[in-house]
C-alpha positions as CSV (number, residue, x, y, z in Angstrom):
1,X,119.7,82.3,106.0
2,X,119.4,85.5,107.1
3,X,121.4,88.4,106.9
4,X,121.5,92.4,106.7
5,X,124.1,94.5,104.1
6,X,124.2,97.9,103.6
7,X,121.2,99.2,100.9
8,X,122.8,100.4,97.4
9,X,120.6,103.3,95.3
10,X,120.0,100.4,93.3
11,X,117.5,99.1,96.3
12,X,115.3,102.5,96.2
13,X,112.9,101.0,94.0
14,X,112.7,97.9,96.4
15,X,112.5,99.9,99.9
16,X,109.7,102.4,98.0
17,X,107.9,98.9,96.9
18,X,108.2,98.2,100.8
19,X,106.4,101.5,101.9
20,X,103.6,101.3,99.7
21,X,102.6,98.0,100.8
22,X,102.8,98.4,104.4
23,X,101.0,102.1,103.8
24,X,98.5,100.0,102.2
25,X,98.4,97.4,105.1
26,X,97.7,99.9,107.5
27,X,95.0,101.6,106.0
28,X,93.5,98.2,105.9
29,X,93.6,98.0,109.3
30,X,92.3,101.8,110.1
31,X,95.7,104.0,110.4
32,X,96.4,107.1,109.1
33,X,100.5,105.9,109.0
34,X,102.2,107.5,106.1
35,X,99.5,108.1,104.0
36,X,99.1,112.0,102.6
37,X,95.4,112.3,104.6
38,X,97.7,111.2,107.3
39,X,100.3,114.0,106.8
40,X,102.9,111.4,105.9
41,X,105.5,112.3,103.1
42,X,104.3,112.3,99.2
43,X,105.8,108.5,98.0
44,X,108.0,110.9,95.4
45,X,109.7,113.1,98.6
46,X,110.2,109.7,100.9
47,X,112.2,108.6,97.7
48,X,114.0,111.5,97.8
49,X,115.0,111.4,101.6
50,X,115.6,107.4,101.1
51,X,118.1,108.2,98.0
52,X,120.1,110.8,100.3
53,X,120.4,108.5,103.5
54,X,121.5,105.5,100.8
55,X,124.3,108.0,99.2
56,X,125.4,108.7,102.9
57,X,125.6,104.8,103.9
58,X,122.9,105.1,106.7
59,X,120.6,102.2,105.1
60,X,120.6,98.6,105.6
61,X,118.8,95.8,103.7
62,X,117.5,92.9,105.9
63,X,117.7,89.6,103.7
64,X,115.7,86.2,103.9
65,X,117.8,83.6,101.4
66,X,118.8,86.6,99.4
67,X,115.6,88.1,99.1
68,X,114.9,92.0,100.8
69,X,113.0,91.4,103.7
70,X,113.0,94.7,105.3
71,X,115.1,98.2,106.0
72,X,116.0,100.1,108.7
73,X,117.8,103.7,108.1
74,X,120.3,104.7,111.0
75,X,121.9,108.4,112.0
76,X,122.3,110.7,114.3
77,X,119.4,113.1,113.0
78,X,115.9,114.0,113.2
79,X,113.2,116.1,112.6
80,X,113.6,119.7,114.6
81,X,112.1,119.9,117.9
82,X,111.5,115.6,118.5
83,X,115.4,114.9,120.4
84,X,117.4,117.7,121.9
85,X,120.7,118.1,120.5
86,X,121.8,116.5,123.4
87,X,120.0,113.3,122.9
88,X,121.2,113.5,119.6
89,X,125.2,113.4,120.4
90,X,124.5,110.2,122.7
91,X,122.4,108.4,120.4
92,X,121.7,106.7,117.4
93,X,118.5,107.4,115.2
94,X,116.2,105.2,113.8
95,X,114.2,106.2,110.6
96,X,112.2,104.3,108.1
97,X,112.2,101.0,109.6
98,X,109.7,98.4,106.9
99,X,109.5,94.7,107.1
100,X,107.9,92.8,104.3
101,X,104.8,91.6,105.1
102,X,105.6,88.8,103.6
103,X,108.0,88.1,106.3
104,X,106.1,88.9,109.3
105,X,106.8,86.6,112.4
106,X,110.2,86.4,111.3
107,X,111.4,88.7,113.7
108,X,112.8,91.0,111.1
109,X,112.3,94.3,112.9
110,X,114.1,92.5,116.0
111,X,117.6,91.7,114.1
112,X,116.8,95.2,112.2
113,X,116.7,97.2,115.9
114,X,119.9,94.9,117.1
115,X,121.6,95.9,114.4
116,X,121.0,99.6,114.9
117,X,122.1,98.7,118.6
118,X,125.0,97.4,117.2
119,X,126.3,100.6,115.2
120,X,125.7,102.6,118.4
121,X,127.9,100.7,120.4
122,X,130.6,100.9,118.1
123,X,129.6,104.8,117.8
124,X,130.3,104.7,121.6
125,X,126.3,105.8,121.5
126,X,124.5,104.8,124.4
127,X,121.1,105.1,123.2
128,X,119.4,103.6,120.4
129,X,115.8,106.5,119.7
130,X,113.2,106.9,117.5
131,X,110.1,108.4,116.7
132,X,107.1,106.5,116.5
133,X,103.6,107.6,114.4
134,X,101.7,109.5,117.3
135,X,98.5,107.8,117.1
136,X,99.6,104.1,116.2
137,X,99.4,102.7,119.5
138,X,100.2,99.3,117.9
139,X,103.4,100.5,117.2
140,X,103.7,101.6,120.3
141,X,103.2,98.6,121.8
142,X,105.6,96.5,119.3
143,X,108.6,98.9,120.8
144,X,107.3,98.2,124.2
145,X,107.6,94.3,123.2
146,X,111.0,95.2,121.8
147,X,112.6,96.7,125.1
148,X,112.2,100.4,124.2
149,X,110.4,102.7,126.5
150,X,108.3,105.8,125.8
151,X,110.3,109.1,126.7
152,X,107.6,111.4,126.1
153,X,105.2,113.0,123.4
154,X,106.9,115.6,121.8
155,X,104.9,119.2,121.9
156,X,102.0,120.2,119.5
157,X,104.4,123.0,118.3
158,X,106.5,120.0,116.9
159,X,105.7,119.5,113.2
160,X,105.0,116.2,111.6
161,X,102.2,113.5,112.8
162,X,105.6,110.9,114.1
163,X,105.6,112.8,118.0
164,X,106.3,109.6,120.1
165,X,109.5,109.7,121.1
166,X,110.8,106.1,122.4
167,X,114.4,105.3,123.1
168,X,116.2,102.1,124.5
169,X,120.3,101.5,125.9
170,X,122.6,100.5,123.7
171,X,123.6,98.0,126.0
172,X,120.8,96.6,126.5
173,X,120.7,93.9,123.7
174,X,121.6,90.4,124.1
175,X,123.4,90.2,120.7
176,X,122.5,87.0,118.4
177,X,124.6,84.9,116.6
178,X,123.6,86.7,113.6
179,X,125.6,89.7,115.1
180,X,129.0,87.9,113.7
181,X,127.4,88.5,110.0
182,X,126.6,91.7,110.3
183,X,130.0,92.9,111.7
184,X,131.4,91.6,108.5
185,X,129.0,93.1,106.5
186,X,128.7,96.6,108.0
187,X,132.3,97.5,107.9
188,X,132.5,97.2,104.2
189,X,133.1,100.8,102.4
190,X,129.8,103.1,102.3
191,X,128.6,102.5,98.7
192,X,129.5,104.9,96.0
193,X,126.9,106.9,94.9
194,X,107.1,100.6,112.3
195,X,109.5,103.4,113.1
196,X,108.6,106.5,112.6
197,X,109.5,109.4,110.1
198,X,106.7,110.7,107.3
C-alpha cells in the first residue's frame, strides 16, 4: 500500500539518510548533484533547512507498506532571483524532492509531484515550479516525462548551481485513486514542533 503523510522532525534522520544515498548514487553515475565539489549544501545545513520546512508543515513522507519511500517539500518560496515574486503568489514550490532508490520504478516521484499538484489546487495555485540541478540533464528529462516544461535558465548572476527553472498547471494532473488517501492525510494539523534546491 502506498501512501504519503505529512514528515514529523522525528523523520530528519530518515530524509538526511535519503540525501546521502542518492548524493552517492549520482556521483556514481558522473553528477556533480548535491555534493560540496558541486556547490550543493553541507549535509549539516540541508538538515537544518529540512528541520525548519518540517516545523512549518511543508514536508511529506511518501510510504511503501509503512516504510519511507521518498519526500517532497512544498511552499511558496525559493531561492532569490530563480521565480519572480509573481510566479511565486500563483504557484506552489517544490524543494527537496528524494525517492529511495530502493524504490525506483515505483513511480514515487509521480504520486510525490501529484501530491504537490494537489496542495496547489486547494491553494487556488495554478502552477506547480521548481528548480532543477542546472547541469543534470537527466533530471531534466524525468520532468519532461512528468509533464513539466522548461521556463528558462535562470541568469549567471543567480546564486546556487539548481538554475533550471521548470514549471507545470495545476490542473494538469489526472488525479489517482491514491488522491482520496492523501486528502485524508494532508488535512491533519501541521505537526507540533530529483528536484532541485542545494
Amino acid at each position: 500500500m502506498k501512501t504519503i503523510r505529512r514528515a514529523t522532525l522525528s523523520d530528519l534522520r530518515t530524509i538526511c539518510r535519503l540525501r546521502i544515498q542518492r548524493t552517492a548514487w549520482l556521483s556514481a553515475r558522473g553528477s556533480d548533484q548535491w555534493t560540496v565539489a558541486g556547490r550543493g549544501l553541507p549535509i549539516e545545513i540541508f538538515a537544518q533547512a529540512v528541520g525548519e520546512a518540517l516545523d512549518a508543515g511543508e514536508t511529506w513522507i511518501a510510504e511503501v507498506t509503512g516504510e519511507p519511500a521518498g519526500t517532497i517539500t512544498v511552499n511558496d518560496r525559493s531561492d532569490p532571483g530563480l521565480w519572480s515574486p509573481w510566479e511565486l503568489a500563483d504557484a506552489v514550490v517544490i524543494h527537496y524532492m528524494i525517492v529511495d532508490v530502493r524504490f525506483a520504478g515505483q513511480r514515487i516521484g509521480h504520486r510525490l509531484l501529484a501530491h504537490a499538484a494537489s496542495l496547489a489546487r486547494q491553494r487556488q495555485r495554478h502552477w506547480v515550479r521548481l528548480d532543477a540541478w542546472t547541469t543534470n540533464t537527466d533530471l531534466h528529462d524525468y520532468y519532461r516525462g512528468e509533464g513539466f516544461h522548461l521556463a528558462r535558465i535562470a541568469g549567471p548572476a543567480t546564486s546556487g548551481p539548481s538554475r533550471a527553472l521548470f514549471q507545470r498547471r495545476s490542473d494538469s494532473w489526472t488525479f489517482e485513486p491514491m488522491t482520496q488517501v492523501l486528502t485524508q492525510v494532508q488535512q491533519q494539523p501541521a505537526p507540533e514542533a530529483h528536484s532541485g534546491g542545494r
